[in-house]
N, C-alpha and C positions, 0 to 999 in steps of 0.2 A: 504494500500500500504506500504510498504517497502523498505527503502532507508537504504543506507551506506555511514558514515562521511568518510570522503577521504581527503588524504593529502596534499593539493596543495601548493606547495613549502613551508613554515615558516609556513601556516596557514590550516587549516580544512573546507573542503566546502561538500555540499550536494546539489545534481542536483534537480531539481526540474521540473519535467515532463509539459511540453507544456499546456496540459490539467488541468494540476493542477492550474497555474499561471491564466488560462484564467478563471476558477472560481472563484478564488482569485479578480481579476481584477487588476492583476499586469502584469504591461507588463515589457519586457527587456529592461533594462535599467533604469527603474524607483528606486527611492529610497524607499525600507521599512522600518517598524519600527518594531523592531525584542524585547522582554520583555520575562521574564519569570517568571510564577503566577504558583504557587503551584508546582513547578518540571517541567514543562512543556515547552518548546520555544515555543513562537508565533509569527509568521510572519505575519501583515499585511499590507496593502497599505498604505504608509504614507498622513499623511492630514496635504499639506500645504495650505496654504493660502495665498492670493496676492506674488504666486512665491515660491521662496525657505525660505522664515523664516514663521514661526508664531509668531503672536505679543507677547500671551503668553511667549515665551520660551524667544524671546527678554526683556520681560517685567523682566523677572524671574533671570536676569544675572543684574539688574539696582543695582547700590549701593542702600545698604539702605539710607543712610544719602543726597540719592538724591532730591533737589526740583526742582519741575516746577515753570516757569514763562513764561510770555506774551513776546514773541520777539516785538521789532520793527521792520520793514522794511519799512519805510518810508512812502512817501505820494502813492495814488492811481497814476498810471502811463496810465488806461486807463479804461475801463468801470465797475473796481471791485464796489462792493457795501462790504459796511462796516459798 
C-alpha cells in the first residue's frame, strides 16, 4: 500500500486506513509507540501497564544517587497482618 506525508498545519501526518489499524490492533484514539530501526518508522501498539506509565520508564527517570527505605505508617488501624 501506498500512502503520502501530508501537511497538517506546523506538523506532517499520514492517514492510516481503517483496515490497516485493525490488524495492527490499534484503535482511534489509542497511544503508539512510533521508533525507527535501520531507516524505517515503526508504528506499534503501545504497552502500558497498570494505566498510563510503565514502571520501567518510571524506574529509568529515578536519580541515580536515589535510596530506598522502609516508610513508617504507624500502628495497624484494622485487620492488616504485618
Amino acid at each position: 500500500m501506498i500512502a503520502k506525508v501530508q501537511k497538517w498545519g506546523n506538523s506532517q501526518g499520514l492517514r492510516f486506513p481503517r483496515d490497516v489499524l485493525r490488524k495492527a490492533s490499534i484503535a482511534v484514539g489509542e497511544e503508539v509507540d512510533i521508533s525507527v530501526r535501520r531507516g524505517e518508522i515503526v508504528v506499534k501498539p503501545s504497552v502500558r501497564t497498570r494505566g498510563k506509565y510503565r514502571l520501567k520508564d518510571l524506574v529509568a527517570e529515578m536519580p541515580a544517587r536515589y535510596r530506598f527505605s522502609e516508610e513508617k505508617w504507624g500502628k495497624p488501624v484494622g485487620r492488616e497482618s504485618w
